[in-house]
TILUMFI-135963 format. One line per 8 residues: for each residue x, y, z of C-alpha. Coordinates in nm, 2 decimals, m for minus. Example, Ala and Ser with C-alpha at 12.3 -4.5 7.8 and 13.67 -1.06 7.14 Angstrom:
// TILUMFI-135963
1.23,m0.45,0.78; 1.37,m0.11,0.71
***
This chain:
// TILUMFI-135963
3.68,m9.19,m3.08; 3.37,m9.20,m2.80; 3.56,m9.31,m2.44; 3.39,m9.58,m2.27; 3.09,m9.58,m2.07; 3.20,m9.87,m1.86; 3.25,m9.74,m1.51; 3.61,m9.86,m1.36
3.62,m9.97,m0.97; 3.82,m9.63,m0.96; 3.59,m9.45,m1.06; 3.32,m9.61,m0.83; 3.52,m9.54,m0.60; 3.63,m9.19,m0.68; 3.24,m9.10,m0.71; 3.16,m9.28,m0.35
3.40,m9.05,m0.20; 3.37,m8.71,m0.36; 2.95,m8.81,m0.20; 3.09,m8.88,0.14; 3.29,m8.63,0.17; 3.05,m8.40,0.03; 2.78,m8.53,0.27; 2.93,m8.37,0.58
3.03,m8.05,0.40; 2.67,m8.05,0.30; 2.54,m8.13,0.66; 2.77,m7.84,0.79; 2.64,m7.59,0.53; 2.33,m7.64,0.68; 2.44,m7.44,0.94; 2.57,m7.19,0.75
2.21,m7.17,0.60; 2.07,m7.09,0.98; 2.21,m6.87,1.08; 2.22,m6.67,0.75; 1.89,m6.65,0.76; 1.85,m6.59,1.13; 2.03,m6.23,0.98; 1.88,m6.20,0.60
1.56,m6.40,0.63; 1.40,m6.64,0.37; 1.58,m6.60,0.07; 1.91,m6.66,0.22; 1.79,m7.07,0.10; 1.84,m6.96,m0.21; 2.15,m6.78,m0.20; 2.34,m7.07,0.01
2.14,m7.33,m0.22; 2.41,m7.34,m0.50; 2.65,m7.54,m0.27; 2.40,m7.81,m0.23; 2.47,m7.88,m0.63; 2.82,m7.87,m0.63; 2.94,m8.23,m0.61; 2.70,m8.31,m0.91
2.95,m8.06,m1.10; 3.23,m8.19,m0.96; 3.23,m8.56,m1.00; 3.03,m8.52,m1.37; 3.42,m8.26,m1.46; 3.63,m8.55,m1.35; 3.45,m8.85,m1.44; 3.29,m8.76,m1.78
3.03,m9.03,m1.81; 2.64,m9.04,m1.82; 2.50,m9.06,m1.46; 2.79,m8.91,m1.30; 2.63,m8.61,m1.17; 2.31,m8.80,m1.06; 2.44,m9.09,m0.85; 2.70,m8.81,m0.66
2.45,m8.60,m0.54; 2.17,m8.91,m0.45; 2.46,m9.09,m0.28; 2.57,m8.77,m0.11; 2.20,m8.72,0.02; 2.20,m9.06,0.16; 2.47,m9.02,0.31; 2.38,m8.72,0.48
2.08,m8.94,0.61; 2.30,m9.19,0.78; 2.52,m8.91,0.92; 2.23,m8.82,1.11; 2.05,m8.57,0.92; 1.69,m8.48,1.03; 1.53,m8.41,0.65; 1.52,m8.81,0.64
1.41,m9.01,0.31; 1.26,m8.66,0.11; 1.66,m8.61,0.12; 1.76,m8.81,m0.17; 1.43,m8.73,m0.31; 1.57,m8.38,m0.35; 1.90,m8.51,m0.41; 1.80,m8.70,m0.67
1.60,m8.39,m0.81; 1.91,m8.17,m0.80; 2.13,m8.43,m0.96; 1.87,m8.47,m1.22; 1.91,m8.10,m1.34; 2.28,m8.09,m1.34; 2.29,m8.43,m1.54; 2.01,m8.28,m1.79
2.28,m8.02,m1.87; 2.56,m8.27,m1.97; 2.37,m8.47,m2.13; 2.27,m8.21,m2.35; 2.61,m8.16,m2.48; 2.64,m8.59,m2.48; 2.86,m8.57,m2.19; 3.14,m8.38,m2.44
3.14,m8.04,m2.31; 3.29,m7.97,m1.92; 3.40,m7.67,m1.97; 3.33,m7.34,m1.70; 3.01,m7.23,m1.89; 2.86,m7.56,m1.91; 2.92,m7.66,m1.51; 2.80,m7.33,m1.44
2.47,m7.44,m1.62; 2.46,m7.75,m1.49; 2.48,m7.54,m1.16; 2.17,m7.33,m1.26; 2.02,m7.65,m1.43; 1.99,m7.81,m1.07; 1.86,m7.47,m0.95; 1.59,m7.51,m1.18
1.52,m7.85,m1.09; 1.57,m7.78,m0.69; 1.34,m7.48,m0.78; 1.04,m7.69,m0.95; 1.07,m7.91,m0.62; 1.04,m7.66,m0.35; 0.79,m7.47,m0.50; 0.55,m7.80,m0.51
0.65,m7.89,m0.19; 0.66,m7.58,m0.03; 0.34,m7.37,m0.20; 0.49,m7.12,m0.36; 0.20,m7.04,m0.58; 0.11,m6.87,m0.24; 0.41,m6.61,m0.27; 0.41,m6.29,m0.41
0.53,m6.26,m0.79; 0.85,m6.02,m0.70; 0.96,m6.25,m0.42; 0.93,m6.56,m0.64; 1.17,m6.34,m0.91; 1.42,m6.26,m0.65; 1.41,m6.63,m0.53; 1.45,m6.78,m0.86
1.69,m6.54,m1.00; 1.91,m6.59,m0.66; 1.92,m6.96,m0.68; 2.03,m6.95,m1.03; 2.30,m6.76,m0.89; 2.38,m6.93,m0.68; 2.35,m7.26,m0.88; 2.59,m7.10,m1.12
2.85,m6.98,m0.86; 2.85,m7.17,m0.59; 2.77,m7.52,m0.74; 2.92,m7.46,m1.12; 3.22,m7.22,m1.05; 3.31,m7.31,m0.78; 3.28,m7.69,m0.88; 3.53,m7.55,m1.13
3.78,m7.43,m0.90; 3.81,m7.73,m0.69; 3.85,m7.95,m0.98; 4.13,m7.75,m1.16; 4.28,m7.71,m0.78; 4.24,m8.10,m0.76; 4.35,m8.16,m1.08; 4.70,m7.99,m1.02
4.78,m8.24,m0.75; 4.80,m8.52,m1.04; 4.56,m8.72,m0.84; 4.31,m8.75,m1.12; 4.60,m8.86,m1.36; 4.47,m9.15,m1.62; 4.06,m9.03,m1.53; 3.88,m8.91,m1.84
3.94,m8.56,m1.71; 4.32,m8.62,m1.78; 4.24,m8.78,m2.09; 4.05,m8.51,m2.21; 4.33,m8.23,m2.12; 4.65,m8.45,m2.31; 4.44,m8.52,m2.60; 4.37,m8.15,m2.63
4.74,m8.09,m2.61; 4.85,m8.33,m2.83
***
């Protein structure tokens, strides 16, 4: 039996706060970002970049339902905005871009499959995505072919890692606190054991 795709107020709820709280650690990893690359130079956006995905992975694990991973990483983005962030509107443009990649992925397996592979490709989905974006907006046609490699093959990376396993992690350490009892996450895991 298909589970609903009605949202419940919980888990409205549950998705407005994995994107606020994800909006600050997103505004602080900006920092990070500088002063990597202060040290390591111009790549080091695509090494970091994986983070940037991560509550797309992590709200799509526990909720389970189409648009999950798209409306947690444009509402994180918008956030971010009203926290104060100087990237203004192009924000949830790229939000909405990197959501977009990550839900592509899940709704390839028809929003079935959460398992650590797929999050990690919905990690390297949104690096893809984030990927397309930047290089329009930023002119990398301009670059040098072996840079371009190393900056693609880094964000994936990172899109895998940092967005998809790590999504992973924080889900399963969430999950063993019982506070996402009766979600579809939960639901998934008993009927498994059953």
């Amino acid at each position: 039996m298909s589970p609903s795709r009605a949202w419940t107020l919980r888990e409205i709820l549950i998705v407005a706060v994995l994107g606020a709280v994800f909006a600050v650690l997103y505004l602080a990893w900006v920092q990070v970002w500088l002063v990597a690359q202060a040290a390591f130079g111009a790549v080091t956006m695509d090494v970091v970049m994986g983070f940037w995905f991560i509550v797309s992975i992590i709200a799509a694990a526990i909720i389970r339902k189409p648009g999950s991973a798209f409306i947690s990483e444009v509402l994180a983005a918008a956030i971010e905005i009203l926290l104060g962030s100087p990237a203004g509107l192009m924000l949830v443009v790229s939000g909405a871009i990197q959501g977009a990649g990550a839900e592509a992925v899940f709704a390839a397996t028809r929003w079935r499959n959460y398992s650590l592979p797929v999050l990690m490709l919905a990690g390297i989905g949104a690096a893809i995505f984030s990927f397309a974006y930047t290089w329009v907006m930023f002119d990398y046609g301009s670059l040098a072919p072996g840079l371009l490699i190393a900056m693609f093959v880094l964000r994936c990376l990172s899109g895998a890692l940092l967005g998809g396993l790590l999504g992973h992690l924080i889900v399963e350490a969430l999950y063993k606190t019982g506070v996402l009892s009766g979600l579809a996450i939960d639901h998934a895991r008993r009927s498994a054991h059953a």
